[in-house]
N, C-alpha and C positions, 0 to 999 in steps of 0.2 A: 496575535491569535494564540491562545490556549492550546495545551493539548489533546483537552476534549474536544474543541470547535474542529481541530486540525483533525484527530481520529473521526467525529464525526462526519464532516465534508469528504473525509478521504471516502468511509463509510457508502456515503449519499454517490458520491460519484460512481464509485463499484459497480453501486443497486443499478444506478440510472443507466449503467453498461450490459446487465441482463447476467455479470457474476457470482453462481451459485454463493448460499450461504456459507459451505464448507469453506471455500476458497476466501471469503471474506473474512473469516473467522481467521483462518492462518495467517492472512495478509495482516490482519489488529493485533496478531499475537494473542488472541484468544481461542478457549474453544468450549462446545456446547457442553461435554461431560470430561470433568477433568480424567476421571477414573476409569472412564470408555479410551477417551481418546489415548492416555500416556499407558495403558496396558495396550490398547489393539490397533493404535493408529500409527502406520509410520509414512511420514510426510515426505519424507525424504528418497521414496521411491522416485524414479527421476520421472515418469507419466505424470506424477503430482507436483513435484519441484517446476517441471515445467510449464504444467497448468498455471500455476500461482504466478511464477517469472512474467509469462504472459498478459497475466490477466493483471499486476504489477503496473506492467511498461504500459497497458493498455491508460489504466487512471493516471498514470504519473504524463502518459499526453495529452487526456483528455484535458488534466489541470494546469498543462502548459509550465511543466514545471522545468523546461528549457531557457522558455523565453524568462523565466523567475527567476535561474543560477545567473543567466546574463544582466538582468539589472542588479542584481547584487555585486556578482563581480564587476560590475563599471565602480558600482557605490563605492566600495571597496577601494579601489585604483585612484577615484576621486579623491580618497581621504589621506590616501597614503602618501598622494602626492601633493 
């Protein structure tokens, strides 16, 4: 997988969680107006750090990206040994 398929899917899953655009846009490391946001936005207010964290751990379960590190780390242990 690419890393547009991969941003995209991550993308898809966000939406299909009902996570505002703002909060997606930070999660892509994007944002709507470069010259709004780096003058007036600060993300790093912890109400917003933590929205994003959550909203984060929310796609990274929905995409089962648990049971993902564990078939890799087997692959991994497989090859090493």
């Amino acid at each position: 997988m690419d890393m547009k398929s991969a941003r995209k899917t991550f993308n898809t899953i966000a939406k299909g969680l009902k996570i505002d655009e703002d909060t997606r846009l930070i999660l892509l490391g994007r944002q709507a107006d470069p010259i709004l946001a780096r003058s007036y936005d600060f993300n790093q207010d912890p109400t917003i750090s933590n929205s994003v964290y959550k909203a984060h751990m929310e796609v990274l379960e929905k995409y089962r990206v648990n049971k993902l590190i564990n078939i890799i780390m087997n692959w991994i242990k497989f090859i090493l040994t």
